[in-house]
N, C-alpha and C positions, 0 to 999 in steps of 0.2 A: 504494500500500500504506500501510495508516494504522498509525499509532503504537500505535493502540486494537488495530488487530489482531492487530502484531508482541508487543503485549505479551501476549493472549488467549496468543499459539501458544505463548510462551517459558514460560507458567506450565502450558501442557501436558506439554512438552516435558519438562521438565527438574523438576515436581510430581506429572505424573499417568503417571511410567514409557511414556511415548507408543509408544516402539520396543521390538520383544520382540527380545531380544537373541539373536544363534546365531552366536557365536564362538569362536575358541579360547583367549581370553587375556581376554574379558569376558563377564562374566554379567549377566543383567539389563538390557541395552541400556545398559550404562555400558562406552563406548571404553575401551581402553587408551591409555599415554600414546605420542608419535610416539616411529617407531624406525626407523633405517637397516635393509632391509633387510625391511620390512613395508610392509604400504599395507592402512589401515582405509579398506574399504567400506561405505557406506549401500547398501543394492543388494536388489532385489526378491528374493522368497524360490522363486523358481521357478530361480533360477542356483544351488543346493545342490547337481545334478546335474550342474555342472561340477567340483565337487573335488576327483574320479581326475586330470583333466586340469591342475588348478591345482594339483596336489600333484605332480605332473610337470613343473609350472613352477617351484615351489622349490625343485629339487632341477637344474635346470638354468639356470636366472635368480640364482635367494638369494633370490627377493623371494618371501615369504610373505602370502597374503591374509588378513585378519582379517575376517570379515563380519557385521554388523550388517542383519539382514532388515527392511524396512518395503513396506510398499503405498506407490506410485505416489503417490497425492493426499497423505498421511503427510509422503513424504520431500519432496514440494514446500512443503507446511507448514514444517517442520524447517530447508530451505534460505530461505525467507524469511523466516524469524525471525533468521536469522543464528545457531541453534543447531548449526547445522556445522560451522563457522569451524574450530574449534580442535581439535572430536573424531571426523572423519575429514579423511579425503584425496582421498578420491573416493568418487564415486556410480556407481551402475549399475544401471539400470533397463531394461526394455525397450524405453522410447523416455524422449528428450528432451523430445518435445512441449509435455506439459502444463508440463514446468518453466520450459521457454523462455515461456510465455505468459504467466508468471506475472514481471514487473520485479527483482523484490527476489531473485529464486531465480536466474535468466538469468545478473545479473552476477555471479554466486557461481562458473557454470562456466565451466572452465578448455578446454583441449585435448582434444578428445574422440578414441576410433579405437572405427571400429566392427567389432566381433570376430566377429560373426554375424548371422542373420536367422531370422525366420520369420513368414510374414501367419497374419492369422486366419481361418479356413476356416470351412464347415459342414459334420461327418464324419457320415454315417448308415450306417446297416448297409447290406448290398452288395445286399440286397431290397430292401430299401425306394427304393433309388436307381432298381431293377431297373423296381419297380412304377410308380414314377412317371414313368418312360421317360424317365429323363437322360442313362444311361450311355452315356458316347462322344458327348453332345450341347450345346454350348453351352447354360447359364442363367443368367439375369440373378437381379439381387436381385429384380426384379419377381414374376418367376417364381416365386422363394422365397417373397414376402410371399402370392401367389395362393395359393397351396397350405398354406402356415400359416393361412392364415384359414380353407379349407377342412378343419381338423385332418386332413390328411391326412397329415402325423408331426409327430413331437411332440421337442423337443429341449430339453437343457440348455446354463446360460449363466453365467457370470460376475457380477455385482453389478459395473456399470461405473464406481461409487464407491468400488470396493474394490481390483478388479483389472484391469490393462492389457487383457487380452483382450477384456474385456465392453465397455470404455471402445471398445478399437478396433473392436470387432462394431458398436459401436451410432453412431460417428460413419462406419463404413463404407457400411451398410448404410443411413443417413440421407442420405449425401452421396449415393449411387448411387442411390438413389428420388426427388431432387431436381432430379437430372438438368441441373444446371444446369455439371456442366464444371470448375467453381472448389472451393474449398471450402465449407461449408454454413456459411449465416450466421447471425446470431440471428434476423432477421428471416424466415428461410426456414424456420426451426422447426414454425411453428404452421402453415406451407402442409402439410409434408409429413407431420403428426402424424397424420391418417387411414390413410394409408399404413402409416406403421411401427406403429400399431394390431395392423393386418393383418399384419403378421410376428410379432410379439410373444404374438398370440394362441393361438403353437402352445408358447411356453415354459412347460415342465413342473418345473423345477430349477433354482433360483436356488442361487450358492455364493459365497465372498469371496475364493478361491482359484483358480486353475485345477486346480491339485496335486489338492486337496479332490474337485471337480468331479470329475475323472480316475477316480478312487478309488472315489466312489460311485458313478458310472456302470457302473463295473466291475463293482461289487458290487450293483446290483439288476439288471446284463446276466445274472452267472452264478445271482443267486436268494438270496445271500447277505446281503441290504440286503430290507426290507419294503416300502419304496417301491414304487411302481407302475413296470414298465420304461417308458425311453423310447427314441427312435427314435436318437438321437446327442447331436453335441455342435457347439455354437458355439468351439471354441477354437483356440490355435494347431497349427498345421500340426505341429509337434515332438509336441504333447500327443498328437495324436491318431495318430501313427506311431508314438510311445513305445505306445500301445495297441495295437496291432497288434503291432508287435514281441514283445512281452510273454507272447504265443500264449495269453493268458488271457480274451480273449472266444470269448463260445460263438461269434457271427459277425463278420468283419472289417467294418470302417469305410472305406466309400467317398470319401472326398474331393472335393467336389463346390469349383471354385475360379469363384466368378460370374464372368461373362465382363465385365463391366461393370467389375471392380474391388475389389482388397480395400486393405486398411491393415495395413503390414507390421512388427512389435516389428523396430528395427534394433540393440537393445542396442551403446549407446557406453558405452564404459570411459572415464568422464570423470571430470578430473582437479578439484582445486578450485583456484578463484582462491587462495586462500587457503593452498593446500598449501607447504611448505618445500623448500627444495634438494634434500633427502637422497628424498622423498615423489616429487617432479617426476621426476628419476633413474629411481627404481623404478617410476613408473609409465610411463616410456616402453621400459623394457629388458623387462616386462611384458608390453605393448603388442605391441613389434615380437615376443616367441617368440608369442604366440598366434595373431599374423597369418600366420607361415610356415607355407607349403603343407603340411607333414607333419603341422601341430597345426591348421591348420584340418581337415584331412582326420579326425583324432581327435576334434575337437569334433565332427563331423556324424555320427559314426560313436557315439560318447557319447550323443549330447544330440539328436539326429533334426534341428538346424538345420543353413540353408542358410551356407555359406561365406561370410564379410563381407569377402573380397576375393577378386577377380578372378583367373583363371586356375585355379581348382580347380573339375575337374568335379563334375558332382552327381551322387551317389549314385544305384542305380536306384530306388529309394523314392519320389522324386522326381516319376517319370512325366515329366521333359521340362517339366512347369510350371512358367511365366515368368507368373506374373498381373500381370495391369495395376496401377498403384498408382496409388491414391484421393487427391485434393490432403487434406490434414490443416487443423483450424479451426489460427486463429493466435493466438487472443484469447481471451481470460477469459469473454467477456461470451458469445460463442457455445458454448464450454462448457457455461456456465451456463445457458443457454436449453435447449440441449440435451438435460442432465442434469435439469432440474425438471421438463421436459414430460415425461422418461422418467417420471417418480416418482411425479408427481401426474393425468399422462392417459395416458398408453402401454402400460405395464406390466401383466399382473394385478394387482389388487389384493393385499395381505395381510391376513392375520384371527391375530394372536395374542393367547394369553392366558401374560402371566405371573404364576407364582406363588411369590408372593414372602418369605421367613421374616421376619416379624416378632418372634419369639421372645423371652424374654429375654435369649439371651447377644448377641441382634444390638444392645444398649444404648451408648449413646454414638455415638462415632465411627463404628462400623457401619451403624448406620441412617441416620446423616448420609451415610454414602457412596453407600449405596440411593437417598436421598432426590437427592440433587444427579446420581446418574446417571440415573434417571429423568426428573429434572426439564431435566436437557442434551439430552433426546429430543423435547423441544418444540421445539424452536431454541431456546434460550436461549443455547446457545455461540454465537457471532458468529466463527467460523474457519471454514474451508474443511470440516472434518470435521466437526465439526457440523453444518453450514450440509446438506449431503449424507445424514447420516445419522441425520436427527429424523426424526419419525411425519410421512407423506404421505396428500395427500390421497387419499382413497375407503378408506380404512385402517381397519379393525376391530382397537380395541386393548383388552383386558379384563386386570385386576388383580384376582386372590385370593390377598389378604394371608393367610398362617396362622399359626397360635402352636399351641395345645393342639388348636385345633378351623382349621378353615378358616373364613374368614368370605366373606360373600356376594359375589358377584363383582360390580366395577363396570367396565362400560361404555361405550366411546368411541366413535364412529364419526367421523372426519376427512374435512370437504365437502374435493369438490374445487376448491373455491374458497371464498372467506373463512375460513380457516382459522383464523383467531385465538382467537374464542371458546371453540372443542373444544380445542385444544391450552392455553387456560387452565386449562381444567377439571381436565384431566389434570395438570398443572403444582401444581394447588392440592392436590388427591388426593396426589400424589405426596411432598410437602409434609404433608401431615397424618398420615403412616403414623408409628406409633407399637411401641415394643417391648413384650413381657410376654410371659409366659406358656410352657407348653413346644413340641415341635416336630414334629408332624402332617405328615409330608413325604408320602406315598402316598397318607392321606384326603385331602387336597389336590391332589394329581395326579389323584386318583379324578376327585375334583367338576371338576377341567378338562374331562376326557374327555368326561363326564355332559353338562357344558355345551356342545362341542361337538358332542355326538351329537343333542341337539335340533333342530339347523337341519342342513339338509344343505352338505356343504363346499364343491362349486359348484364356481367359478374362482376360489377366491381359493389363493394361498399359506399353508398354514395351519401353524401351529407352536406348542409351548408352550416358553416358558424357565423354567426351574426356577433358583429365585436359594437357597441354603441355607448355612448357617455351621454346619452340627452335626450330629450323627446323631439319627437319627428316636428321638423319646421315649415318643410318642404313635398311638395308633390303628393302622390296618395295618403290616405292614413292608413288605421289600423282595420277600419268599417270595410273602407276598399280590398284590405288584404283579405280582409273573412270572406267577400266575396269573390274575388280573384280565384281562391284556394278551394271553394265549392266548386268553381267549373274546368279545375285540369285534372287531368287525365288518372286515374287511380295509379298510375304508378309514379308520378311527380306530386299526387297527393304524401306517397308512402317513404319521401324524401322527408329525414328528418332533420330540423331547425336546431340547433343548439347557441342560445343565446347567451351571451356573456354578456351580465350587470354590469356597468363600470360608470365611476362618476353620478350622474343624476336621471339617469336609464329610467323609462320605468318600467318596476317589477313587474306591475299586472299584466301589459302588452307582452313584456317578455313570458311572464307565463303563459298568458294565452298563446304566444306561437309554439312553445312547447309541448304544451296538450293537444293544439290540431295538430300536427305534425308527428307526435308521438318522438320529439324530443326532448331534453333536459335543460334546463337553466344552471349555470354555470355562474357563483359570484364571485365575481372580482375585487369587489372593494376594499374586503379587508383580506383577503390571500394574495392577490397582486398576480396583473394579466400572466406571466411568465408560468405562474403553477396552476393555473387555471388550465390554459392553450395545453401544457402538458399533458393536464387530466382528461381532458378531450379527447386527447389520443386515443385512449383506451376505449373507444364507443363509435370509432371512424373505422 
């Protein structure tokens, strides 16, 4: 781990608000200071759904959680910067893995106790299982990769630079097509990239979330989302019970568990090297009430996970499935290999246009911040989250800048190999974008649409991000957009809008284009454009 890098993550960390905060005692991703009788977690934001049962624990432990949400690659950033040290006590993620691979993150933890589990599955409706003659029969991922190629269904997935599930589907699903027994290596990457081609070619919905994922599945299952339905979901075994429990799909979700092997989140409540006497305490009186039979019984009965300690049956939800467990990579470099060939050969492609306010009031410091988050989408960051979430190859990226009028769109296309040149281009673009003028927000949305209805959408991923600091001054409004959006074509209807709050935006418009569109709002003002544009990624 180099100095150059440690210092990259520390001027993220702690300049560009990195962690969105969701605690009780801090706002903004700024810890509170230690306290007997608390314990601040860094901890993924898929364990919020523990809170009935962790609010059951401070009231029979004393020890209160404080939690701080990040993504997985985030808090390994964070932990090897040594930006932990002082403003939590422990982490909690659903695996260890990637942090342990990473030197400078490893020695940071402490004592770990694993509280729960759950692998990553593939859920599809109980037809489509029907149709493709599974049920009741062992399949391999093979079998899975066969029948995605043949779009014989179509599922959503996680961004495995965003979120644990994706991360685990896709080094699952890699290792088990590999066949080789061990863990997959960097060198076994490029053998089995035809392969995972052939799986990847049935994914319909990329998200940064599981939660997210969940959500809109749900919502274009019952009709309520414009998107096009799809057939299920890659996520964890809990996500997709939480579905079914819920009794809010029109049809339930089969559980399909490859008989080859999955990779299973074992969420450890890990302590930090670093934590104090009063911190270590709390985290083990913690520890042991979650692990007793009555409250793991409540966790699995809460949260649809399996028991992370022995002697507690499993629920009938369950089915009696015991899946095999996939050895895990151990190394950065196999990661790495891993995650580029997903981005730049494996994956659909993606085709977005953003458009972006260049206005008058976005002067000064505003456009500096467009400029430099744009300009971080090249690679120009040298960290783990950058390095992950810059424009990849076979990538369609178009920019319409607007003020008073929209102005002409310019266009990228990122080879899948040599990439330097295109992602200058856009770097310099990016760099030249200039303020004036008032603020055309709809006539600019228009001319996306426009622009995309020229070519047909294909396979790629397609999305527009709306960047804005002010309410519309100019040209259509937002009455015109509802109607605009009622008469195109159901597959530019199923283009989704993600809008970034910034400055004096407002909210409700920007929700509204999110809900038609079956997009997300994205805020800016107190995380700052940079980690915003990032988190997008993972939904493009």
């Amino acid at each position: 781990m180099t100095t150059r890098f440690i210092a990259g993550v520390l001027a993220l960390v702690t300049g560009a608000g990195l962690l969105a905060g969701c605690s009780d005692d801090s706002a903004g991703g700024t810890p509170s200071p230690p306290q007997a009788g608390k314990l601040r977690i860094l901890a993924g934001s898929e364990l919020a759904d523990l809170q009935p049962v962790l609010d059951r624990a401070a009231q029979a432990t004393g020890v209160r959680v404080e939690f701080t949400f990040s993504g997985t690659i985030e808090g390994a950033q964070t932990l090897a910067a040594g930006a932990a040290d002082q403003a939590y006590d422990a982490v909690w993620f659903s695996s260890n893995r990637y942090l342990q691979a990473l030197p400078e993150a490893a020695r940071r933890l402490g004592n770990a106790s694993k509280i729960m589990s759950s692998p990553v599955v593939l859920g599809l409706t109980k037809s489509k299982v029907d149709s493709l003659g599974w049920a009741g029969k062992p399949v391999a991922w093979a079998d899975i990769a066969k029948a995605a190629e043949s779009r014989s269904f179509s599922y959503g997935m996680t961004d495995p630079s965003a979120s644990n599930s994706g991360f685990s589907a896709l080094v699952g699903v890699a290792s088990a097509l590999a066949g080789s027994g061990t863990a997959i290596s960097a060198e076994q990457v490029a053998a089995v990239t035809p392969e995972l081609k052939k799986f990847f070619t049935a994914q319909a919905m990329s998200a940064g979330s599981s939660g997210w994922l969940s959500d809109a599945y749900q919502r274009r299952a019952t009709g309520t989302d414009p998107g096009a339905k799809i057939d299920g979901l890659v996520n964890y075994e809990s996500v997709l019970l939480s579905l079914n429990a819920s009794g809010k799909l029109p049809e339930p979700l089969s559980l399909v568990y490859p008989s080859d092997g999955v990779v299973t989140a074992d969420y450890p409540l890990t302590l930090l090297s670093t934590a104090g006497d009063d911190a270590r305490h709390d985290h083990q009186r913690l520890s042991d009430y979650l692990r007793t039979p009555d409250v793991q019984r409540d966790i699995m009965a809460q949260t649809h996970r399996r028991p992370g300690v022995p002697g507690v049956d499993l629920a009938p939800e369950f089915g009696g499935q015991n899946p095999v467990e996939l050895p895990f990579p151990a190394s950065q470099e196999s990661f790495d290999a891993l995650l580029s060939a997903y981005f730049d050969q494996i994956r659909r492609p993606s085709r977005t246009v953003y458009v972006l306010d260049t206005s008058g009031s976005m002067a000064g410091e505003r456009i500096d911040a467009l400029r430099s988050a744009l300009v971080g989408l090249t690679g120009a960051s040298d960290d783990l989250v950058g390095k992950y979430r810059r424009f990849h190859g076979r990538e369609e990226v178009t920019f319409i800048p607007f003020s008073t009028t929209p102005a002409a769109p310019i266009a990228f296309t990122v080879p899948e190999k040599d990439q330097a040149g295109e992602l200058a281009k856009i770097k310099s673009t990016a760099q030249g974008l200039s303020a004036n003028g008032g603020t055309a927000i709809y006539d600019s949305l228009d001319k996306a649409y426009d622009l995309l209805a020229r070519d047909p959408l294909g396979e790629r991923f397609t999305s527009i991000v709306l960047m804005t600091d002010g309410e519309n001054t100019s040209g259509r409004d937002y009455a015109d957009f509802e109607r605009d959006q009622a008469g195109r074509p159901a597959e530019l209807r199923r283009v989704p809008v993600f809008p970034v709050l910034f400055g004096e935006g407002s909210a409700d418009e920007m929700n509204g284009l999110a809900q038609q569109t079956g997009g997300k709002v994205f805020d800016a003002r107190g995380a700052g454009l940079q980690q915003v544009f990032r988190e997008i990624r993972g939904y493009q």
